[in-house]
C-alpha positions as CSV (number, residue, x, y, z in Angstrom):
1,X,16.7,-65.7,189.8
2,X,17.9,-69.1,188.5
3,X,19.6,-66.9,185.4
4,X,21.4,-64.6,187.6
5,X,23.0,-67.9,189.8
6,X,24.0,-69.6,186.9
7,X,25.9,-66.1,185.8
8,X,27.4,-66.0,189.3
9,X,29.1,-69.8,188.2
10,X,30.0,-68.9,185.1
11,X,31.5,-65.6,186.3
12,X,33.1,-67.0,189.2
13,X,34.8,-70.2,187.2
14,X,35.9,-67.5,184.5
15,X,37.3,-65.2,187.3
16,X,39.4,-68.0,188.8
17,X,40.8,-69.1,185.7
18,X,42.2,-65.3,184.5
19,X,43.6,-65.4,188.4
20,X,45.2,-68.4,187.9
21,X,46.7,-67.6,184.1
22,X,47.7,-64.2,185.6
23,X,49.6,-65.5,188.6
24,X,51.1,-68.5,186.8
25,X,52.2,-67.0,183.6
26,X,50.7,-63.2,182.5
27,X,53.1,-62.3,186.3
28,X,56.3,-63.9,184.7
29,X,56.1,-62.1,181.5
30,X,55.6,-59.4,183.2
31,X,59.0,-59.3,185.4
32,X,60.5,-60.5,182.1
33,X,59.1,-57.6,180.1
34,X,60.5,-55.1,182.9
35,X,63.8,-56.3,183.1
36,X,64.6,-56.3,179.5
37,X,62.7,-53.0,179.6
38,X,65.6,-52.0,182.2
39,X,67.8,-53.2,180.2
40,X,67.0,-51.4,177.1
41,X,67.8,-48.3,178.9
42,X,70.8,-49.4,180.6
43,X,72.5,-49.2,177.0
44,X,73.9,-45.7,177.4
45,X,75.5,-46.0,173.7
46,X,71.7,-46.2,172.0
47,X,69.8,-43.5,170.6
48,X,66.7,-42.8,172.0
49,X,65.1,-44.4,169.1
50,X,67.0,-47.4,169.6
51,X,65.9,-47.7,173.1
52,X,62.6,-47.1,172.2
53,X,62.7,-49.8,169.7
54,X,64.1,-52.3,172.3
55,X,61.4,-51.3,174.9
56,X,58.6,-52.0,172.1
57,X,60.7,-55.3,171.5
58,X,60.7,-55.9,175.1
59,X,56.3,-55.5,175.7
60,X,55.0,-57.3,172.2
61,X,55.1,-60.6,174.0
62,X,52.9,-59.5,176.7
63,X,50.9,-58.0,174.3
64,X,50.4,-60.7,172.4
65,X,49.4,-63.0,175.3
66,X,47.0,-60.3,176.3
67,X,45.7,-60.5,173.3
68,X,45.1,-64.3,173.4
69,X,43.5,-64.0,176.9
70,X,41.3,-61.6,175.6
71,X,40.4,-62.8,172.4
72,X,39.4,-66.5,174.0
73,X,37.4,-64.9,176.8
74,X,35.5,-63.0,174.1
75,X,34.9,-66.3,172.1
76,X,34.0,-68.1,175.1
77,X,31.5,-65.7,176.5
78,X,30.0,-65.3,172.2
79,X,29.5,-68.7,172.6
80,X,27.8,-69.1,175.8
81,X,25.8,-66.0,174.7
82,X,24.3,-67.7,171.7
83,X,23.1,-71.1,173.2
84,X,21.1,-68.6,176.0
85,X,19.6,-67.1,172.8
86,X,19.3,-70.3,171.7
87,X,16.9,-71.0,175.1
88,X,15.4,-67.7,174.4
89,X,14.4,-68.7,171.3
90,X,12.6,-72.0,172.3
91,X,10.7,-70.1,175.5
92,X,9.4,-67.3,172.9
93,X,8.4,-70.1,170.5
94,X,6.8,-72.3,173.5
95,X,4.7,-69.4,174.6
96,X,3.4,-68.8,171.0
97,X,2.4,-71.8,170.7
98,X,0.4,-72.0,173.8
99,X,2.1,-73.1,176.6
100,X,1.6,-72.4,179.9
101,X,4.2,-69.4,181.5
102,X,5.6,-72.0,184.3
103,X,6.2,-74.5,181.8
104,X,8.0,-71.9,179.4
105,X,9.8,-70.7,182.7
106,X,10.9,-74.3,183.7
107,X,12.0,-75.3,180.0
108,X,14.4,-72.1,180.2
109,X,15.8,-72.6,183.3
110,X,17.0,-76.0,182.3
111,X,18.0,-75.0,178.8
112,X,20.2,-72.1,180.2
113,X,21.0,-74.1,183.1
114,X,22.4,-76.8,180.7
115,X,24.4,-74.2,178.7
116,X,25.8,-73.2,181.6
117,X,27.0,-76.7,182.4
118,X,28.2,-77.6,179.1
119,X,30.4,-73.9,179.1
120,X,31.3,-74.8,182.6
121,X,32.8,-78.4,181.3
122,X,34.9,-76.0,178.6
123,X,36.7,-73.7,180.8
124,X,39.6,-76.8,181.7
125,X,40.2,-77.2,178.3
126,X,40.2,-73.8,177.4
127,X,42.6,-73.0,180.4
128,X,44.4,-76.1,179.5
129,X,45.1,-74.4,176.0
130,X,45.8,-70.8,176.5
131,X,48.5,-71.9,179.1
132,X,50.2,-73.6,176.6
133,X,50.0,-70.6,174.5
134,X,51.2,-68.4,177.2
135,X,54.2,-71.0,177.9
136,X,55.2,-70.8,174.6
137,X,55.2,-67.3,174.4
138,X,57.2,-66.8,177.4
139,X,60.3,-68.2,175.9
C-alpha cells in the first residue's frame, strides 16, 4: 500500500513536470515547426524533394527535444528503479537473516519511502535542466 502511494507522488510530480515543459516550451516548437512546415510548401518553385527536405529541416528540432524529454525521463525513472532494488535487496537479505516480516516490512517502506524522497528532491533540477535545453533548442 505504502509502495503504491509513494508511485502515485512520484508519478504525479513527473506528470506535472512533462505538462509544464510541454506547455512552456515542447507547444512553441511546435507552432514553430508548423509554420516553417507551411512555409516549406508555400515555395511553389521547389521540387518535391526540396520541400520534403525543408519539412524534415523544419521537425528535427522537435525531435530532438523529444528526444531529450524522453531520454531524461528514462534515466530518471532507471535510477529510481535501482535504489527500490536497492531496498529490495536489503528486505530479502533482512529476512534471511532472521528477521521478523513487520520489521523487514517497516525497513522497506522507509528505504523506498526515502528513495522516493531523494528522486522527488531531483525532479526541480532535472526540470531546471531540460528547460534550458529545450530553450536552446528553440532558437
Amino acid at each position: 500500500m505504502a509502495e503504491l502511494q509513494q508511485q502515485l507522488r512520484v508519478q504525479e510530480a513527473v506528470d506535472s513536470m512533462v505538462k509544464s515543459l510541454e506547455r512552456e516550451n515542447i507547444r512553441k516548437m511546435q507552432g514553430l515547426m508548423f509554420r516553417c512546415s507551411a512555409a516549406c510548401c508555400e515555395e511553389s518553385h521547389a521540387s518535391m524533394q526540396q520541400v520534403h527536405q525543408c519539412i524534415e529541416r523544419c521537425h528535427a528540432p522537435l525531435a530532438q527535444a523529444q528526444a531529450l524529454v524522453t531520454s531524461e525521463l528514462e534515466k530518471f525513472q532507471d535510477r529510481l528503479a535501482r535504489c527500490t532494488m536497492y531496498c529490495n535487496d536489503k528486505a530479502r537479505d533482512s529476512i534471511d537473516a532472521g528477521s521478523k516480516e513487520l520489521q523487514v516490512k517497516r525497513q522497506l517502506e522507509t528505504c523506498v519511502t526515502k528513495c522516493v524522497d531523494d528522486h522527488m528532491n531531483l525532479i526541480p533540477t532535472m526540470t531546471r535542466k531540460m528547460k534550458e535545453s529545450l530553450s536552446s533548442m528553440g532558437k
